[in-house]
Each structure stands twice: as structure tokens, then as C-alpha cells.
C-alpha positions, -999 to 999 in steps of 0.1 A, spaced: 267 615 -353 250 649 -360 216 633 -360 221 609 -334 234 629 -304 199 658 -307 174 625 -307 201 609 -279 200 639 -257 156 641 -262 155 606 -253 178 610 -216 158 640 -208 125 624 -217 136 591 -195 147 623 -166 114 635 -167 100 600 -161 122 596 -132 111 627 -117 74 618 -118 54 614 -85 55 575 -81 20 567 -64 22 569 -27 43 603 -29 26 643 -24 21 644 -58 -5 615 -67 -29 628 -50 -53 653 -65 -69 666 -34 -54 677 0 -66 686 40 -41 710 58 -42 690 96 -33 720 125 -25 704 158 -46 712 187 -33 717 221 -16 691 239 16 674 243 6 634 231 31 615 206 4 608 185 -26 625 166 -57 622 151 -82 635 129 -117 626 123 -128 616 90 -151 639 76 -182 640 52 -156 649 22 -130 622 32 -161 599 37 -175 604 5 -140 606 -17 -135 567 -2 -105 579 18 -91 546 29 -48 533 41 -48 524 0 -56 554 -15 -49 581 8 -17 593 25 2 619 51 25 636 50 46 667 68 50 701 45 87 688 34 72 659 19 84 631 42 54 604 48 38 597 85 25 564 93 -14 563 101 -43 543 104 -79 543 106 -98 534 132 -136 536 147 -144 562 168 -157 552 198 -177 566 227 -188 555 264 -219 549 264 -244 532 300 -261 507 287 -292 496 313 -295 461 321 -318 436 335 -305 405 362 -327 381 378 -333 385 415 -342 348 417 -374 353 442 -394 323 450 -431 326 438 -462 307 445 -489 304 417 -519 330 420 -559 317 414 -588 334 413 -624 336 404 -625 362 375 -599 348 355 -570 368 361 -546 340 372 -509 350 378 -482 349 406 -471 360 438 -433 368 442 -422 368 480 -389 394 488 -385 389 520 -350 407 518 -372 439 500 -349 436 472 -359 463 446 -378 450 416 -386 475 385 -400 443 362 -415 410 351 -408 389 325 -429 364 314 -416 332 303 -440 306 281 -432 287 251 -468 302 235 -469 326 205 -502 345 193 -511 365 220 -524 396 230 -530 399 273 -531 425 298 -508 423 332 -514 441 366 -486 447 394 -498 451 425 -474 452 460 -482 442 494 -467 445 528 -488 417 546 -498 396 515 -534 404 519 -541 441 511 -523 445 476 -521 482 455 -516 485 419 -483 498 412 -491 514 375 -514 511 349 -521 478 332 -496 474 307 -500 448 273 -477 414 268 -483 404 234 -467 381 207 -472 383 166 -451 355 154 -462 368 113 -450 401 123 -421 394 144 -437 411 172 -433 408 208 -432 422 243 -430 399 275 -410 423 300 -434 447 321 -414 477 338 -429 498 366 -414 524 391 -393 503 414 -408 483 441 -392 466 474 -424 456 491 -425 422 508 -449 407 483 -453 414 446 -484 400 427 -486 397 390 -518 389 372 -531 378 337 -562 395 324 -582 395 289 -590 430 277 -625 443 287 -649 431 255 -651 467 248 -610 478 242 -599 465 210 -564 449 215 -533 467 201 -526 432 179 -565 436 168 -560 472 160 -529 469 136 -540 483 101 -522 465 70 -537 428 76 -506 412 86 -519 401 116 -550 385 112 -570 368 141 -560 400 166 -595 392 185 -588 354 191 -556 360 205 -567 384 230 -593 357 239 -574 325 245 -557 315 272 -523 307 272 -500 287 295 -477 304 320 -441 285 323 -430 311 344 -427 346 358 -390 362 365 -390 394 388 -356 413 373 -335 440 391 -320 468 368 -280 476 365 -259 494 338 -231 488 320 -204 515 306 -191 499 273 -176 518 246 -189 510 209 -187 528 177 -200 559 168 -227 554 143 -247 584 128 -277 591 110 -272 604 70 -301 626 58 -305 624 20 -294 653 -3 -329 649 -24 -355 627 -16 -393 621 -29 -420 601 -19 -451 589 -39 -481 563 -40 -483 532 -62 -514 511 -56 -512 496 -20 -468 507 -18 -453 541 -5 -423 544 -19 -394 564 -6 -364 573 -31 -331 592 -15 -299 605 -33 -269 602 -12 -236 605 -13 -217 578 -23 -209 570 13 -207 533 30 -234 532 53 -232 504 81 -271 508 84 -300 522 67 -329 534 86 -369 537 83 -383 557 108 -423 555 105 -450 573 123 -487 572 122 -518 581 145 -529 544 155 -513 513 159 -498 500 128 -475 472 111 -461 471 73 -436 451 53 -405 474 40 -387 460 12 -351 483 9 -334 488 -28 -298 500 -41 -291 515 -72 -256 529 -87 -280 552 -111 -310 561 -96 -329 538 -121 -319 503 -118 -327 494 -83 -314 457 -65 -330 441 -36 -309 443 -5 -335 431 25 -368 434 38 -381 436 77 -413 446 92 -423 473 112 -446 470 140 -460 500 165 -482 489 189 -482 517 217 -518 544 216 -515 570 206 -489 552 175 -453 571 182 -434 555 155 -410 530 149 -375 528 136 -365 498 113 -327 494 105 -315 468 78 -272 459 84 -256 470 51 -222 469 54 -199 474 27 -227 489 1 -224 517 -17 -250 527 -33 -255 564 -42 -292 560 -44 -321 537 -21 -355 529 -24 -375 519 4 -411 503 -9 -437 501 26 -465 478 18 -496 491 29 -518 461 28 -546 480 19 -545 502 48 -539 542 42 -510 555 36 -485 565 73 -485 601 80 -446 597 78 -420 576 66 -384 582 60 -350 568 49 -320 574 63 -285 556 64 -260 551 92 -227 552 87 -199 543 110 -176 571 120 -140 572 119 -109 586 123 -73 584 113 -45 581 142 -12 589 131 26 589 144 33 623 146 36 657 167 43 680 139 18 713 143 15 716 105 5 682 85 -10 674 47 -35 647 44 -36 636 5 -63 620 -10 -85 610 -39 -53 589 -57 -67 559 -83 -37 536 -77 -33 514 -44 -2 515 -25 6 493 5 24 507 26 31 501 69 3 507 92 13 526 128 4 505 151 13 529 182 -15 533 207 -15 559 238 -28 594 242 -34 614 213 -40 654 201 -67 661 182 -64 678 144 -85 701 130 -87 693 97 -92 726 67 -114 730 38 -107 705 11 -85 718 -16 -60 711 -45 -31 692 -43 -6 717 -56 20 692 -63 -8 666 -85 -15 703 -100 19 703 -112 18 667 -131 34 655 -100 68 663 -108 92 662 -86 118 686 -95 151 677 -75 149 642 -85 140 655 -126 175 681 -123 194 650 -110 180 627 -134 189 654 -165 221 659 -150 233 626 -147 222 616 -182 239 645 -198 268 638 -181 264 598 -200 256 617 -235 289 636 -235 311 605 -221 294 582 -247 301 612 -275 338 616 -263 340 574 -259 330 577 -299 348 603 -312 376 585 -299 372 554 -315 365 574 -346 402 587 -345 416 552 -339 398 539 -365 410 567 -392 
């Protein structure tokens, strides 16, 4: 009995101290912590927005968790964050029109607006592809003297390059008669399809030169829309490098290991261009996968640039490649990656001024999602830090003296239970 009640009495506070451990989804399985201080404001619920650390650490309902400075745990939930945001709009006036001839080739039509609605475009409608024209607005009050409205502007269509414009804006107009014409460029302006470097699109002069057939023009009014949508922002790279292979630019970034929604080329040259960009993932910057390719077309002179955006949602890949196929052309002045992720924020059931958001645990714990909706404060969320609780081994201590209690309290009634059988027995 000598020997057996020491080992006994190691083995109940051993099995105490197992008690007392943090069970995952309590303060102390977390290894990293946000203090949360509660703005002004007297809403029944909060929320915080989910930083760059939370972002990267893959703070997510499964492996994250809040809770007040006693330890008791607040239901939350992330959500987008969205913002209001006037999106412009086109509508169809539906304007009679009356086909347009004449001797130098520039056929077209002429809208009449007898109510002088205002017009601020055209759209042309035609089932061909391969294209490259010129179109003139002009405006009349008696449908005989007609003034330009604008410059000429180009309609094109690249079918290789996925390429095309077919609306024509202008400052508005609500003149009784609107005319629209056709034209070929003069033989001495090159055409923007013609003038493309990279020899994706080949036959640029033909297409300026044939004619195509007209369905139909549409004279469009503008409008605007308030709509709220999710915030999505650009992610520069922490290192990136760029270099020449043959006939390919290639473009190499180190994130973080973030989930981007998008990723971005933006691409900028002095004159007209279009290039095929392949993008790549890798987890170890050496090992790359193929995740999509588009093409990237600028047509305007001078070139601005374009941006090309690839949907990758749920990747995350710590490194991307992005590989812009010359086609024999020079090099652009710039190219760059970029990704987009999708910001969020996490909305919680509480009005306490002092909160701790937990993070960065391994295991998963399910647990009930608030659900609550209405006004909410906003959080300012602090430096990330330590979890002193995971610092701890996760302990917790009141359930560990309970636990040691209640098993030493079985080890002397099991030794007094013995020793009395012992006595019976002798």
C-alpha cells in the first residue's frame, strides 16, 4: 500500500492537470491575440475589420474566437464589407431612325427626337467581327445643316484578341435630329487594330478596309445606380522582380499567404499594344502551376495601359508568376502584378468596451454563428500580440485546483475504504 498510494496520487494529479487544459475553442488555444476597444456609440452589436495580420494568419469562424477579459465567449461572424458605390448605366431611348446614304462612302443613320430627349451615345448593333471603322456624330435642328458633336471616335472588333468597342459616347445632345456615320480611316492613319505590336492580330489593314453590314444603330440615355458590393483591394507584393526570356516578360511576386479573390496585370506602353498573359501559383517560389491566361489589349493613342484581372478565388498561393508573351514585339515599358483580395470584417454580439479576439489555433471548433443584424460600433482592433493564457500551456487553473481537489479527496476515501477491509480481513 506504501508503493501504491505515491504512484496513485501522481496518476489523479496528472489526470487534474489534463482536466485543467484549455480544450480548443477556450482563451487558451490560441497562440496569438487582438485587444478590440469599442468606439463611440450605443449599437447592440460590433465590429471589427479584418486586418492584413488576421488576413494573413487565415483567421476564419473555425480557427479563431472572442471573447470578453473574464473569459466568457461572444458569438461573431464574418462577413464582407461592403460599400455604396453609383454605378452609370446605359437605357435605350427607343428613337425611330431612317437609314443614311451618301456619295463618299460614309453610310450611317439618322435618329429623329422629336421630344429632344438627351442622348450621350450609340451603339452599334451587327452580327460582324473583324473590324476596324471610324464613326462621326453630328446634330441638327432642321435636319439639313448638321455639326459634328466630337471628334471621330473608332468601333472596332478583334475576335483573336477578344477585343471590342461598339458604344460611341459624346457630350450629351437633345437636338431634333442626330446623324451617325460609318467611315474608313484616311489611307494615311494606320488603324489602332493595324497598329497593335505582338502579331496577334494579323490582317489590321483589311479590316479597316472592308465593309461591314449595319443591323442596327441604338441611341442610349445614361442613368445610375447606387448598389452596394464588396470591398475589394489591390495587394502590392512584398518582393518582386521582373526579367526577359526570349520573346516572355516575366513577372515573379512574394506575397503573403493571403486569399486573393483577383489577381491583377496592369500594363502600360507608348503605342497601341496586345499580349497573351499566362498567370502561375507556387507554394515555394519554384514550382509554379498554371491557373489561367487572358489577353490584354490597348488600343487608345497615345497607349494608357490596361488592367487584366484573372477570378482566383479560394488560392493561396504565397508566390505568382505572370509570363506576357511578347510575340516578337519589344518588351512594355511596364507591367505589374497585383492581387485583390476581398475585405472583411467580423460582427459580433456584444457591447462590452474591452474585448480579446484569439487567433492562430490549429484545431477546428464549430461553434454557433450570431446571426443578429442592426446597427453596429465599430472596434479598433491593437497590435497583434501573445496570447498570455496559450503562453501558459493553456491551463486553466480553477478547473486544475478543483480537478486536484476532488481526486485527492477519492485517494484518501479509497485508502480509508482499504485499510478498512484490511482490518476485517485480519
Amino acid at each position: 500500500m506504501k508503493m501504491r498510494f505515491p504512484v496513485l496520487f501522481l496518476g489523479v494529479l496528472l489526470a487534474a492537470f489534463l482536466a485543467g487544459a484549455a480544450e480548443p475553442g477556450e482563451p487558451g488555444s490560441y497562440p496569438l491575440r487582438k485587444l478590440l476597444t469599442r468606439g463611440e456609440g450605443n449599437a447592440e452589436l460590433g465590429a471589427v475589420r479584418v486586418d492584413r495580420d488576421l488576413a494573413v494568419r487565415g483567421a476564419s469562424q473555425a480557427n479563431s474566437a472572442l471573447f470578453t477579459p473574464a473569459g466568457e465567449l461572444i458569438p461573431f461572424r464574418f462577413e464582407p464589407v461592403m460599400v455604396s458605390t453609383a454605378r452609370k448605366t446605359t437605357n435605350a431611348l427607343g428613337l425611330a431612325s431612317r437609314p443614311y446614304y451618301s456619295s463618299d462612302r460614309t453610310p450611317g443613320v439618322v435618329f429623329d427626337n422629336p421630344s429632344r430627349k438627351t442622348i450621350i451615345a450609340v451603339e452599334l448593333r451587327s452580327s460582324e467581327h473583324d473590324f476596324d471603322k471610324l464613326v462621326r456624330i453630328e446634330s441638327s435642328e432642321d435636319g439639313v445643316l448638321y455639326r459634328a458633336v466630337g471628334p471621330d471616335q473608332p468601333v472596332y472588333d478583334h475576335s483573336r484578341v477578344e477585343a471590342s468597342r461598339r458604344t460611341v459616347t459624346f457630350p450629351p445632345v437633345s437636338s431634333r435630329y442626330l446623324r451617325v456615320r460609318v467611315m474608313d480611316y484616311p489611307e494615311e492613319v494606320r488603324t489602332p487594330g493595324a497598329t497593335v505590336e505582338g502579331g496577334l492580330i494579323s490582317g489590321g489593314e483589311e479590316y479597316a478596309r472592308r465593309r461591314i453590314r449595319i443591323d442596327r444603330f441604338v441611341a442610349l440615355t445614361g442613368g445610375s445606380i447606387s448598389e452596394s458590393i464588396p470591398l475589394v483591394e489591390p495587394v502590392a507584393p512584398l518582393e518582386s522582380s521582373r526579367r526577359e526570356e526570349g520573346n516572355r516578360t516575366v513577372i515573379e511576386g512574394r506575397f503573403e499567404p493571403e486569399v486573393f479573390r483577383l489577381l491583377r496585370a496592369e500594363a502600360a506602353s507608348g503605342k497601341p499594344f496586345a499580349r497573351t498573359m499566362e498567370f502561375y501559383g507556387s507554394m515555394d517560389g519554384k514550382k509554379y502551376l498554371f491557373i489561367g491566361k487572358r489577353f490584354g489589349c490597348c488600343f487608345d493613342a497615345p497607349a494608357s495601359g490596361c488592367q487584366v484581372e484573372l477570378p482566383v478565388d479560394a488560392r493561396r498561393f504565397p508566390f505568382y508568376r505572370l509570363v506576357v508573351d511578347n510575340g516578337g514585339s519589344a518588351p512594355l515599358e511596364t507591367v505589374r502584378l497585383l492581387g485583390c483580395a476581398e475585405r472583411r470584417r467580423i460582427v459580433f454580439e456584444s457591447r462590452a468596451p474591452e474585448l480579446i479576439l484569439a487567433y492562430g489555433g490549429e484545431a477546428a471548433v464549430v461553434r454557433p454563428e450570431s446571426r443578429a443584424v442592426g446597427e453596429v460600433n465599430s472596434y479598433t482592433a491593437g497590435p497583434e500580440e501573445p496570447n498570455p493564457a496559450y503562453e501558459t500551456g493553456g491551463v486553466n487553473w480553477v478547473r486544475w485546483i478543483l480537478a486536484a481537489a476532488v481526486g485527492i479527496m477519492a485517494v484518501i476515501l479509497v485508502s480509508l475504504l482499504w485499510q478498512g477491509y484490511q482490518s476485517i480481513v485480519k
